[in-house]
N, C-alpha and C positions, 0 to 999 in steps of 0.2 A: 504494500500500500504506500504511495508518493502520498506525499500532504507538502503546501506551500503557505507560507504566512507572509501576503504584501504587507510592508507598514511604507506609506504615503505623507509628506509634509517636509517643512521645512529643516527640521530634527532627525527626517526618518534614519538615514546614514548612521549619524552620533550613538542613536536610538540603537542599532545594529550591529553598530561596534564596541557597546558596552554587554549587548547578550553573546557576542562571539564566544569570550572563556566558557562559557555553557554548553555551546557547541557537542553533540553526541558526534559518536563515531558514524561519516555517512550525510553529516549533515553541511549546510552547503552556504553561506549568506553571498550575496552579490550587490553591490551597492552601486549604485544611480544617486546622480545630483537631488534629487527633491522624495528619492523614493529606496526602497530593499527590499530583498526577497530573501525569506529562509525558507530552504526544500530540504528533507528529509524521507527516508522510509524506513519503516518498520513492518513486521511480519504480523503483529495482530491489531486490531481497530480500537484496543484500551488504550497499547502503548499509544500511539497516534494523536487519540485525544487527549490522555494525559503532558505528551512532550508539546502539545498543540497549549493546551491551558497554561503550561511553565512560561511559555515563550509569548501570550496574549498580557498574563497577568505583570510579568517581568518587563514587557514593554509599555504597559498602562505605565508603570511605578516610574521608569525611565523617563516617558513624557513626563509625568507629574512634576518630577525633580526636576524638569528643564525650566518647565514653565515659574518654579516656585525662584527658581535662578534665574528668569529673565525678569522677572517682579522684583527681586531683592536687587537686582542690579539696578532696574527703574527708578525705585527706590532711592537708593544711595545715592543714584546722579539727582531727585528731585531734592533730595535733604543738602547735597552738596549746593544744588543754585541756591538754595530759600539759607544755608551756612554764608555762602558767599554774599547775598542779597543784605543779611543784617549785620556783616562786618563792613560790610558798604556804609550803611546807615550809620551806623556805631561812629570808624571814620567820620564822617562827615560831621556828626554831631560833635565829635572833639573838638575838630577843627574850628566850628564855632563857640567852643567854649561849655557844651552841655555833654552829656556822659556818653 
């Protein structure tokens, strides 16, 4: 039994090459710009859906983590202008004489 799992997006690659070390004997990732494919066979239809579910759930938790990393990065850079924005202020107010 062949079984394939597309993952699609902008991450899917990153996404692909953090499941590789899981990688079974036989199994296959091939990566595209926006997109990857893991292929695999097994000889009965539990194993199948069991290595099918490792490599579904494993790739949810990968996005997750990308996305929680692309927010925390959003983040920092908004905390860093509104950082920069009131040492601006600050500045400015010495200059005239206030704190």
């Amino acid at each position: 039994m062949r079984m394939r799992l597309k993952l699609s997006g902008e991450k899917a690659s990153l996404v692909a090459k953090a499941l590789m070390p899981d990688n079974i004997e036989g199994m296959r990732t091939v990566l595209e710009e926006n997109s990857a494919s893991i292929s695999f066979e097994t000889s009965k239809l539990s194993s199948a859906i069991a290595v099918a579910d490792d490599l579904i759930l494993n790739a949810k938790v990968a996005f997750e983590m990308l996305a929680l990393a692309s927010e925390s990065e959003e983040w920092g850079e908004d905390a860093e202008r509104s950082e920069g924005d009131s040492r601006g202020k600050r500045s400015r107010n010495k200059r005239r004489g206030g704190r």
